[in-house]
C-alpha positions in Angstrom: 13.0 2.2 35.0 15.7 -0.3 35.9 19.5 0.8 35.8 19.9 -1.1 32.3 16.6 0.7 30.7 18.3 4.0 32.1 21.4 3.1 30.0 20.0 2.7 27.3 18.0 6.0 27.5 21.1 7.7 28.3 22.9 6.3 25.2 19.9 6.9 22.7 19.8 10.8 24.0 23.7 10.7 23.6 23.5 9.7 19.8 20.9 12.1 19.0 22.3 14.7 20.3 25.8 13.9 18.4 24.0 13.1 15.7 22.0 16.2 15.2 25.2 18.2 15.2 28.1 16.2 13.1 25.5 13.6 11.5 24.6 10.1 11.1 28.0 9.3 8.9 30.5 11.3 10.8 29.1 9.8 14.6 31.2 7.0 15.6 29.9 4.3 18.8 33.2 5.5 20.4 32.0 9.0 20.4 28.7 7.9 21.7 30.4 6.3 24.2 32.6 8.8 25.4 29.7 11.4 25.4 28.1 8.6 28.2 31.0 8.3 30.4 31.2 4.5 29.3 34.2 2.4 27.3 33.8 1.7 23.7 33.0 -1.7 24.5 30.3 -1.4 27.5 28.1 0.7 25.0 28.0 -2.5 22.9 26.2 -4.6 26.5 23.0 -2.5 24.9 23.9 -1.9 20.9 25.2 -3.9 18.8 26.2 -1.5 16.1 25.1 2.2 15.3 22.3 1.0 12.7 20.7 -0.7 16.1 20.7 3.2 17.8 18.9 4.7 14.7 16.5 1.7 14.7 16.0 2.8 18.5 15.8 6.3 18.0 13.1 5.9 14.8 11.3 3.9 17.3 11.6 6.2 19.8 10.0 8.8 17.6 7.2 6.6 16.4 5.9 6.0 19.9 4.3 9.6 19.7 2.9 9.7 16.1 1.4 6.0 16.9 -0.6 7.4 20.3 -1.7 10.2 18.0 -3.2 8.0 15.5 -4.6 6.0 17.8 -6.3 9.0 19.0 -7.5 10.0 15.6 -8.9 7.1 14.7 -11.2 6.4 17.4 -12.4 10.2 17.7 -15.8 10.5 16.8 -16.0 13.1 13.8 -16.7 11.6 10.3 -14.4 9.1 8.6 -13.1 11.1 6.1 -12.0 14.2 8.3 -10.6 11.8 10.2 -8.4 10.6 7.3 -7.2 14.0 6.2 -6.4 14.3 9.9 -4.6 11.2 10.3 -2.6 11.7 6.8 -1.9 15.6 7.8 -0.5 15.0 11.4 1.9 12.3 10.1 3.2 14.6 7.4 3.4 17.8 9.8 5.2 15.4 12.6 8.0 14.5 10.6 8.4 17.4 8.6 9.0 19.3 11.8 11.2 17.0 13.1 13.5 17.6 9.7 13.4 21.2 10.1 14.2 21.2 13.4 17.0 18.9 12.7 18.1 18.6 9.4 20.5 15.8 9.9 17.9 13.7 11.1 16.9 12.6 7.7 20.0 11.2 7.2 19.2 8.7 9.8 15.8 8.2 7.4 18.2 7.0 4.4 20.1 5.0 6.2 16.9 3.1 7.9 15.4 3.4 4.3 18.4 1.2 2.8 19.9 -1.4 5.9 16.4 -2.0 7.8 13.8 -2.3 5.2 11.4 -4.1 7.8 11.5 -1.9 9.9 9.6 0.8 7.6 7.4 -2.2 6.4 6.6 -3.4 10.2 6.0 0.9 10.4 3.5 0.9 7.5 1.5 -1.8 8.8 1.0 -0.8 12.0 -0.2 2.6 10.4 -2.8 0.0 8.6 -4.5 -0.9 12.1 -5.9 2.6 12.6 -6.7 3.2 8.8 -9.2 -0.1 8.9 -10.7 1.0 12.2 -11.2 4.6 10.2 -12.5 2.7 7.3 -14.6 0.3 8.9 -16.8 3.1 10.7 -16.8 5.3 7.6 -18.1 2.0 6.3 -20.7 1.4 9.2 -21.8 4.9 8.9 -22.8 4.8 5.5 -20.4 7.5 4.5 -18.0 4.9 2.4 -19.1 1.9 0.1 -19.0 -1.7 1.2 -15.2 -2.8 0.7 -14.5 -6.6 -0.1 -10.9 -6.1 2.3 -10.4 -3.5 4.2 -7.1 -3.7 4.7 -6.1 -4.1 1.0 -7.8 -0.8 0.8 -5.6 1.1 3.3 -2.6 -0.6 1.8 -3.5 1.0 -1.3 -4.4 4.7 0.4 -0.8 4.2 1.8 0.7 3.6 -1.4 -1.0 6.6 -3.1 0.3 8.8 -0.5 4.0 7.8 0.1 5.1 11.1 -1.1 4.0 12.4 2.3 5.1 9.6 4.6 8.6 9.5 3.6 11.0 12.6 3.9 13.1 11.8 1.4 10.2 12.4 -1.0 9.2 15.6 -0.1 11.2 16.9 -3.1 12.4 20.5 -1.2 8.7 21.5 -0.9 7.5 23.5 1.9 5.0 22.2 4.1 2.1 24.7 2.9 2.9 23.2 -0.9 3.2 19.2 0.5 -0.4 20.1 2.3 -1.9 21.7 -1.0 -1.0 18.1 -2.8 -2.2 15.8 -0.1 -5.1 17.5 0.3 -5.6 17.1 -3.6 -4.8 13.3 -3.3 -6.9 12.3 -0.2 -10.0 14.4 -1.6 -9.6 12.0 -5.0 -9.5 8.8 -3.1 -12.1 10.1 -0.5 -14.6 10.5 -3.1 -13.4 6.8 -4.3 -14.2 5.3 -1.4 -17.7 7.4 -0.9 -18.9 6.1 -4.6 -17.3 3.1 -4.5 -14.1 1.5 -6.3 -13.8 -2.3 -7.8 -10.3 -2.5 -6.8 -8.3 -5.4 -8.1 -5.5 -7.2 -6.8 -3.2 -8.2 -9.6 -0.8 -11.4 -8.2 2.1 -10.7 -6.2 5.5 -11.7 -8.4 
């Protein structure tokens, strides 16, 4: 890494580690900055505000749980094990990351309402490995013949936002958000197996 990527790296650890402990609200970029050593202005060279450093630190995060789903979706066990897999290890990632640190979520809410995109540019990357999971289940006979593919995931994501999001996991523990998803992924598994006429209604 160059010295500028090193900087960066140093402030992103700086805010998470400030942020963990006082929260998103009550961290200030001159805090940041004095935790690095730097003026208030120099940390600005790399972030243009403190939405920019929870952007960065979301990403950061995602890197991981995007390699895993890679992973998942091309292993080589049956489609829809694969699914629960791939819906389970997204919902265990990030409810263990809120556990561990409760304040992170607050960085979620804030995401949530100033960088919509960014959670719709999230979603759809999600949508790459749920067609390649789809399109084998397809090829292997285990799921019907879908008209779109990708319309379909779309639609397996939108049934199961409850367990993407943190700030819908309504206080339940992770044994009780498991018991539902498993509920929900075992309905549209067999939907997909039998085969669904789904509809797309016009966009307004």
């Amino acid at each position: 890494m160059n010295d500028k990527t090193d900087t960066r790296q140093q402030i992103l650890e700086a805010a998470m580690n400030r942020i963990v402990h006082y929260g998103y609200g009550k961290t200030t970029m001159s805090e940041i900055a004095s935790d690095c050593g730097m003026s208030a202005g120099n940390i600005y060279r790399f972030f243009a505000s403190k939405i920019d450093i929870a952007e960065a630190m979301a990403r950061k995060f995602n890197v991981e749980l995007y390699q895993t789903y890679a992973e998942i979706a091309r292993e080589t066990i049956p489609a829809p094990d694969r699914l629960r897999k791939f819906f389970n290890h997204g919902l265990t990632h990030t409810f263990d990351a809120i556990q561990k640190d409760a304040k992170i979520l607050e960085v979620a809410e804030v995401l949530s309402d100033e960088r919509p995109l960014f959670f719709n540019e999230g979603l759809a990357q999600e949508r790459i490995y749920l067609n390649q999971i789809l399109e084998d289940g397809i090829a292997a006979g285990i799921f019907a013949p879908m008209e779109d593919v990708t319309f379909v995931s779309e639609m397996i994501q939108s049934a199961l936002m409850k367990f993407r999001f943190p700030q819908l996991y309504s206080l339940l523990t992770l044994q009780k958000l498991r018991r539902e998803l498993y509920g929900v992924l075992d309905i549209l598994i067999a939907g997909l197996k039998h085969g669904v006429e789904f509809t797309k209604t016009p966009e307004r």
